[in-house]
DSSP file (Angstrom, degrees, kcal/mol; ACC not computed):
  #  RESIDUE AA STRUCTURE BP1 BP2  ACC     N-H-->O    O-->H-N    N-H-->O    O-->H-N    TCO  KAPPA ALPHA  PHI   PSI    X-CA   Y-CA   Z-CA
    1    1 A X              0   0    0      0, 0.0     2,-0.4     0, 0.0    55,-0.0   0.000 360.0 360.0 360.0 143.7  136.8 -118.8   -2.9
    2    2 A X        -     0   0    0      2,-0.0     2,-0.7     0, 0.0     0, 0.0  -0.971 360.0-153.1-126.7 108.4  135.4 -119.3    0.1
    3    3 A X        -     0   0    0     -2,-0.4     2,-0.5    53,-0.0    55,-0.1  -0.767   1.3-160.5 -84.2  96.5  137.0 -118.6    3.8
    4    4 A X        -     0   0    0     -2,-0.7    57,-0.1    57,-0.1     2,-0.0  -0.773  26.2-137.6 -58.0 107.8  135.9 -120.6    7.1
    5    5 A X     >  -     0   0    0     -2,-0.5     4,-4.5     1,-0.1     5,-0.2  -0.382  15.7-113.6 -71.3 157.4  137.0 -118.5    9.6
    6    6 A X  H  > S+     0   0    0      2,-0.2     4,-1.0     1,-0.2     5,-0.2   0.838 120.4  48.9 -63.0 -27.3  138.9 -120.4   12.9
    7    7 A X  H >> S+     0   0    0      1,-0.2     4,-3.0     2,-0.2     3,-0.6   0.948 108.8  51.9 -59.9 -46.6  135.8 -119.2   15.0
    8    8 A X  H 3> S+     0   0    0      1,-0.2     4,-1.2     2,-0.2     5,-0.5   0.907 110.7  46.6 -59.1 -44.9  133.6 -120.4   12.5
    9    9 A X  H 3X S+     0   0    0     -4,-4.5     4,-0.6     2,-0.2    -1,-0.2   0.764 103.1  62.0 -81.7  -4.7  135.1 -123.8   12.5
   10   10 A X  H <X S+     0   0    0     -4,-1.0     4,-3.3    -3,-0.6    -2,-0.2   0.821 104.3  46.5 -82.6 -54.7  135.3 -124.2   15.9
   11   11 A X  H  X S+     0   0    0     -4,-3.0     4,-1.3    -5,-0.2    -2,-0.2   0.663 112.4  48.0 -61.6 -19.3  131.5 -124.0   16.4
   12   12 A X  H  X S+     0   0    0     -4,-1.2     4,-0.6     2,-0.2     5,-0.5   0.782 109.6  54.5 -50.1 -66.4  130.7 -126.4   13.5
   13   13 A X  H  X S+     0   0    0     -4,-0.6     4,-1.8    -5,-0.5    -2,-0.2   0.962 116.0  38.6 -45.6 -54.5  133.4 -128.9   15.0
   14   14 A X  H >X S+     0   0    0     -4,-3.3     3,-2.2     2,-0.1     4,-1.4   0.982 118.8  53.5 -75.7 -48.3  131.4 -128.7   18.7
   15   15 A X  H >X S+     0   0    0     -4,-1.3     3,-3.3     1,-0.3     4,-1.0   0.709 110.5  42.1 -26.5 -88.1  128.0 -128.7   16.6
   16   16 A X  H 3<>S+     0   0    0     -4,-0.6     5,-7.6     1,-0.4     4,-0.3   0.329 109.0  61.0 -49.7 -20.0  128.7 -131.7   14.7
   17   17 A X  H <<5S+     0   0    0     -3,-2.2    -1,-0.4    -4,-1.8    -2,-0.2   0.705 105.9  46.1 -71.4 -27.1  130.1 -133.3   17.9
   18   18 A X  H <<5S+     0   0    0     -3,-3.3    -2,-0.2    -4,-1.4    -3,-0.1   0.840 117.1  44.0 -83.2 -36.9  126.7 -133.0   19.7
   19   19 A X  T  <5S-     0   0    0     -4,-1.0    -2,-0.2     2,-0.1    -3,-0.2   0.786 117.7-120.3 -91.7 -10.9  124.7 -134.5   16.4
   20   20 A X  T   5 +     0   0    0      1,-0.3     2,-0.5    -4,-0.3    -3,-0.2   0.815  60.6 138.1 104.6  18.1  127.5 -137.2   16.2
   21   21 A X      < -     0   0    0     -5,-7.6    -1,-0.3     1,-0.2     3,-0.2  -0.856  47.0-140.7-125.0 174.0  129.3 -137.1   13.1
   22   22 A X  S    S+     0   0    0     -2,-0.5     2,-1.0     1,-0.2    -1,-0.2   0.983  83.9  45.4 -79.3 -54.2  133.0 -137.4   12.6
   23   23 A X  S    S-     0   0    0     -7,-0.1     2,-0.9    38,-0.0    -1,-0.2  -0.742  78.5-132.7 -84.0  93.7  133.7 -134.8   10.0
   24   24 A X        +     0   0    0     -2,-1.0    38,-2.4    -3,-0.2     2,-0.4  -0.319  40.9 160.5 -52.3  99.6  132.3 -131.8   10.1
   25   25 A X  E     -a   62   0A   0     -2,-0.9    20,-1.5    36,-0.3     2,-0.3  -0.855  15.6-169.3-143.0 123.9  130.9 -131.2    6.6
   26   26 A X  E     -aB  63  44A   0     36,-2.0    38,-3.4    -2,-0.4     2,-0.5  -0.896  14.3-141.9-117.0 151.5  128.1 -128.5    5.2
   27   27 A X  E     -aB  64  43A   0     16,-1.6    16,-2.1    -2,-0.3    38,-0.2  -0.980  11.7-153.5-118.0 121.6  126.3 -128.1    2.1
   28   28 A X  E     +a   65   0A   0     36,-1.4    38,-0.7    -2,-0.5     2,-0.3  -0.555  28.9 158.7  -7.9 125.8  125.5 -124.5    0.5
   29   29 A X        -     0   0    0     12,-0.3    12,-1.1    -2,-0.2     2,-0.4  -0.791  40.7-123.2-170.8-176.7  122.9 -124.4   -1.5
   30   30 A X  E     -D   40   0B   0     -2,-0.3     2,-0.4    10,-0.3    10,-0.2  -0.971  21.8-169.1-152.9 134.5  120.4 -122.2   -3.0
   31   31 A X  E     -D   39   0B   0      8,-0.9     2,-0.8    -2,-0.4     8,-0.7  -0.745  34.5-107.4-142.0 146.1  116.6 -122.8   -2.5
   32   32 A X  E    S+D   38   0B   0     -2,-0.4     2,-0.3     6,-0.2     6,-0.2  -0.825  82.5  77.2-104.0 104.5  113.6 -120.9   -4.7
   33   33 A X        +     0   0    0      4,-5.2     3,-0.2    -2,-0.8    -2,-0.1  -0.886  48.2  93.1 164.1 159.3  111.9 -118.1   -1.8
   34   34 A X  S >  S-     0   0    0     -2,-0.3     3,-1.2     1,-0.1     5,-0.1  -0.207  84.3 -71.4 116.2 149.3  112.7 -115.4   -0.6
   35   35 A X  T 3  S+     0   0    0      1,-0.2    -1,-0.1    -2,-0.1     4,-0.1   0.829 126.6  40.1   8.5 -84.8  112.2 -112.1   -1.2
   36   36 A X  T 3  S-     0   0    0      2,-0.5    -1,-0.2    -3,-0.2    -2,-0.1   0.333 123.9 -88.9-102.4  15.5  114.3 -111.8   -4.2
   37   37 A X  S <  S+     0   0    0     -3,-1.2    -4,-5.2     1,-0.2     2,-0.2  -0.347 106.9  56.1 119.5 -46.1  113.3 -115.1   -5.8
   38   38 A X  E     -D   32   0B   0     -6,-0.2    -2,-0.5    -8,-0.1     2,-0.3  -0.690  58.0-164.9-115.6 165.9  116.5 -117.5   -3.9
   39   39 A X  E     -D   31   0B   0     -8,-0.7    -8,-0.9    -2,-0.2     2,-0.3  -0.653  32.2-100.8-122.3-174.9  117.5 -118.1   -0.3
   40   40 A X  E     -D   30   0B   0     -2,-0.3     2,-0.5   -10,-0.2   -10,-0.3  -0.882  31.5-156.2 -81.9 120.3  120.3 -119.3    0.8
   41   41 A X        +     0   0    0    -12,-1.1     2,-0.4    -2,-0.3   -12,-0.3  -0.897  14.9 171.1 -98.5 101.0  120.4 -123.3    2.1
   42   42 A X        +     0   0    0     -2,-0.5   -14,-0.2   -14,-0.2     2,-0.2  -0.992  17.9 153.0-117.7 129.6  123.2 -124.8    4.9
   43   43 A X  E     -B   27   0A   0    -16,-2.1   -16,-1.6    -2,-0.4     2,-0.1  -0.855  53.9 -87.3-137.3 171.7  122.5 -128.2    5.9
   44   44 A X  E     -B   26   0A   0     -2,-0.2     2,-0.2   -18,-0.2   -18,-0.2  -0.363  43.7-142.3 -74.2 178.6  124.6 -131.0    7.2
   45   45 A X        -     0   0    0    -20,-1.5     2,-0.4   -19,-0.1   -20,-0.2  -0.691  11.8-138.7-127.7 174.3  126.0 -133.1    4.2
   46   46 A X        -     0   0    0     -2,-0.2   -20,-0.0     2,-0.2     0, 0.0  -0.912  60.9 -23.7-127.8 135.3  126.3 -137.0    4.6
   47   47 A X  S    S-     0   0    0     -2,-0.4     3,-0.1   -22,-0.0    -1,-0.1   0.191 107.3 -17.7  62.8 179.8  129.1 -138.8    3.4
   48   48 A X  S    S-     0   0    0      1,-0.2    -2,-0.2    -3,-0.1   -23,-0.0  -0.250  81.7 -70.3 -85.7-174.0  131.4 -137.3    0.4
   49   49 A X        -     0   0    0      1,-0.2     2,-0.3    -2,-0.1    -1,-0.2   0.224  44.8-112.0 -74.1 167.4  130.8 -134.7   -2.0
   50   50 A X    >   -     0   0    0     -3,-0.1     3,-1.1     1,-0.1    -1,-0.2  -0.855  48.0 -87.2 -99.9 143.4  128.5 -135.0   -4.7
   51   51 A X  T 3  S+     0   0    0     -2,-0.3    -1,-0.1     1,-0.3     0, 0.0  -0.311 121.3  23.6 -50.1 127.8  130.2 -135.2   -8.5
   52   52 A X  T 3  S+     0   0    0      1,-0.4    15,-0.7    14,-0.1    -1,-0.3   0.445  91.2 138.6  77.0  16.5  130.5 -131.2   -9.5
   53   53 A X  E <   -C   66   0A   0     -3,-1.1    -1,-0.4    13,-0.2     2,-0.4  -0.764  54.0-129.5-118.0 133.2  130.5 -130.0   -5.8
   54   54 A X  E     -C   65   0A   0     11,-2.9    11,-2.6    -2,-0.2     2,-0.4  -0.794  24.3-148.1 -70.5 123.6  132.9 -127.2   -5.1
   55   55 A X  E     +C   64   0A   0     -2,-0.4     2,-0.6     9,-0.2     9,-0.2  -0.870  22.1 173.8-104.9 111.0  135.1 -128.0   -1.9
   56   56 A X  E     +C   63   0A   0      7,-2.2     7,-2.2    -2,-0.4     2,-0.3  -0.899   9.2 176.4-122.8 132.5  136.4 -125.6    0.5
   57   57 A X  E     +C   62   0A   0     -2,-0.6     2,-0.3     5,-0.2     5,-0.2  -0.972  10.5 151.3-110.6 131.0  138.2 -127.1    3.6
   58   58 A X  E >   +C   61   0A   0      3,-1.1     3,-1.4    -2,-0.3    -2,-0.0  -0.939  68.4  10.0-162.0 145.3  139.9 -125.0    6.3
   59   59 A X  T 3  S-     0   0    0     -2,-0.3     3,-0.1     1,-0.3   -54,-0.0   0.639 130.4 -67.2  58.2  26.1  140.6 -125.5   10.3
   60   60 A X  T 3  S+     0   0    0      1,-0.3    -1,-0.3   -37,-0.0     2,-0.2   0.703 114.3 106.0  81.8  19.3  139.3 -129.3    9.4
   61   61 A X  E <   - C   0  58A   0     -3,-1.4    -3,-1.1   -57,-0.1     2,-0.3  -0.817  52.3-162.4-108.8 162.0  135.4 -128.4    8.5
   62   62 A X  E     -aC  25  57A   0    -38,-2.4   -36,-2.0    -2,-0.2     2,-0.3  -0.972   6.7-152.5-135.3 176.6  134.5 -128.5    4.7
   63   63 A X  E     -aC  26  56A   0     -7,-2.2    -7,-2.2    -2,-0.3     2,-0.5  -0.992   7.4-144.8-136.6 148.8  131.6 -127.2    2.6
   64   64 A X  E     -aC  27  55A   0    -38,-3.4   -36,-1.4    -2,-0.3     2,-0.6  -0.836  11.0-169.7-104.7 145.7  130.3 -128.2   -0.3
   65   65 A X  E     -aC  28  54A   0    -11,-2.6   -11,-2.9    -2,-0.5     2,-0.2  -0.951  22.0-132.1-133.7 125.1  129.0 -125.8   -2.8
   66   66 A X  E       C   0  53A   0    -38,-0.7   -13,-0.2    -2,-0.6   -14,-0.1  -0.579 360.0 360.0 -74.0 141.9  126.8 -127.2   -6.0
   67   67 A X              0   0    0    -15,-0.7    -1,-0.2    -2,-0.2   -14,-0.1   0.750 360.0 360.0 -83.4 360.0  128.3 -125.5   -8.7
């Protein structure tokens, strides 16, 4: 499970207002670099989820997480 906190969703919601999109929506992701082999990825998402994608929505933002 995954928590957006209300600060946290408040600063996506004005982000996403400045780049223009209606729903604020992130993708999670995991990327091969780092240090210990992975990073971490957050980008904006387009559009809905991709088929498998975990969805956690809270204070009206979501993220999507590949499983």
């Amino acid at each position: 499970m995954i928590n957006i906190s209300e600060k946290a969703a408040v600063r996506l919601k004005k982000m996403a207002a400045e780049k223009g999109a209606d729903v604020p929506a992130m993708r999670a992701g995991l990327r091969g670099g780092g240090c210990s082999g992975l990073s971490y990825v957050f980008d904006w998402a387009e559009g809905d989820p991709r088929a498998g994608d975990l969805v956690f929505e809270e204070h009206g933002v979501r993220l999507y997480v590949d499983k």
